[in-house]
C-alpha positions as CSV (number, residue, x, y, z in Angstrom):
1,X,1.8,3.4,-5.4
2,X,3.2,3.0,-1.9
3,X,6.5,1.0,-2.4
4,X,6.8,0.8,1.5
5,X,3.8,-0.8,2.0
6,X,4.4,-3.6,-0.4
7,X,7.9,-4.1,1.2
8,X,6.7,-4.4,4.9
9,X,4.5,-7.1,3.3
10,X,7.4,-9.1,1.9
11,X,9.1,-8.8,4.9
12,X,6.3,-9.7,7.1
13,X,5.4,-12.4,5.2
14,X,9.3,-13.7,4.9
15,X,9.7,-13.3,8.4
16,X,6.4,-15.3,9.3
17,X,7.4,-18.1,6.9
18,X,10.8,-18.4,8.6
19,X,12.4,-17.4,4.7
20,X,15.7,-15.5,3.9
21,X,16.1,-13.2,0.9
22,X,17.0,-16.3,-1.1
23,X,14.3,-18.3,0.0
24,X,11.8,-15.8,-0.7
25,X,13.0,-14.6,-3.5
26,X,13.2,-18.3,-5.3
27,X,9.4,-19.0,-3.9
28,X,8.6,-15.5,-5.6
29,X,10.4,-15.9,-9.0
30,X,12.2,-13.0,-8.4
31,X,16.3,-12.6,-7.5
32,X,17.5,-11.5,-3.9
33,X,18.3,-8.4,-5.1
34,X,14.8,-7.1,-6.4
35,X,13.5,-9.0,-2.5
36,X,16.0,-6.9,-1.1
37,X,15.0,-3.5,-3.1
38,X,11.6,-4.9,-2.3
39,X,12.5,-4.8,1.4
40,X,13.8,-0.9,1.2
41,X,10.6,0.8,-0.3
42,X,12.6,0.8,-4.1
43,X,10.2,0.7,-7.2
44,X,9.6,-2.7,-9.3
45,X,8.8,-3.6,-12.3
46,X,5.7,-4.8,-13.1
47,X,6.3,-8.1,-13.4
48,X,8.3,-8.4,-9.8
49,X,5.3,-6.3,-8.5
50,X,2.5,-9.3,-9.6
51,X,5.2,-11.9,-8.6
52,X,5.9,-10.2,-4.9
53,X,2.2,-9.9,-4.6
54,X,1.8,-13.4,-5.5
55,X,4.1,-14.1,-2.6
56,X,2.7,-11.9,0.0
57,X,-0.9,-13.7,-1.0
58,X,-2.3,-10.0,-2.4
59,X,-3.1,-9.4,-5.8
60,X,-1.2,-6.0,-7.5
61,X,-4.5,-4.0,-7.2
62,X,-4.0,-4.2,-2.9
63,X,-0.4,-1.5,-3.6
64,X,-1.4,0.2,-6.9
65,X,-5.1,1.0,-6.3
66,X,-6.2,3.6,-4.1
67,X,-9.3,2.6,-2.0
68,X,-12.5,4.4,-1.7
69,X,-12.7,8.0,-0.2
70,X,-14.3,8.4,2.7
71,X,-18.1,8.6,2.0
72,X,-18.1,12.1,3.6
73,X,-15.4,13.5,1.8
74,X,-15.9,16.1,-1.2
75,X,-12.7,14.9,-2.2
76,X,-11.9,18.3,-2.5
77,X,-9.5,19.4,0.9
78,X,-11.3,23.1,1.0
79,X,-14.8,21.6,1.0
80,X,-14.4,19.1,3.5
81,X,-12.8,21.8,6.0
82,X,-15.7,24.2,5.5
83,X,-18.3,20.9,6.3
84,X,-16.2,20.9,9.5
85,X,-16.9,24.1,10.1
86,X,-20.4,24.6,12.2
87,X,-22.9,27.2,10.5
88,X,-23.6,30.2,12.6
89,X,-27.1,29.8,14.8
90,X,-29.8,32.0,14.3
91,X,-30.6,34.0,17.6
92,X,-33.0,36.1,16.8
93,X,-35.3,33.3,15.8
């Protein structure tokens, strides 16, 4: 979970609506306080997560699930760096 990421959100979003801390945190159903934590990258609850989410217009899964891998990726950091690597060439053939 990236705390950070959710907390740019609210602030984006706050910003862009024209909202304080107070105003966004009575549209959220949350208090100032857990806006401002929010804000500063500090974990949430569960609840304050799904009702900052709410606010940002994101559900929970956006900050708590990680995406796909890269359909080239081994998922495995050793793997992909040998794929990287080119095979010697054959030049005796």
């Amino acid at each position: 979970m990236c705390w950070a990421t959710l907390g740019a959100g609210v602030r984006v979003t706050r910003e862009t609506r024209g909202h304080g801390v107070r105003e966004a945190a009575a549209a959220a159903g949350v208090s100032a306080a857990t806006v401002s934590r929010c804000e500063n990258g500090r974990e949430l609850s569960f609840d304050s997560l799904a009702r900052l989410s709410a606010y940002v217009g994101l559900h929970p899964h956006a900050y708590t699930v990680k995406p796909f891998p890269d359909p080239g990726s081994t998922g495995n950091t050793h793997c992909n760096s040998l794929k990287t690597q080119e095979a010697p060439h054959d030049r005796h053939g």
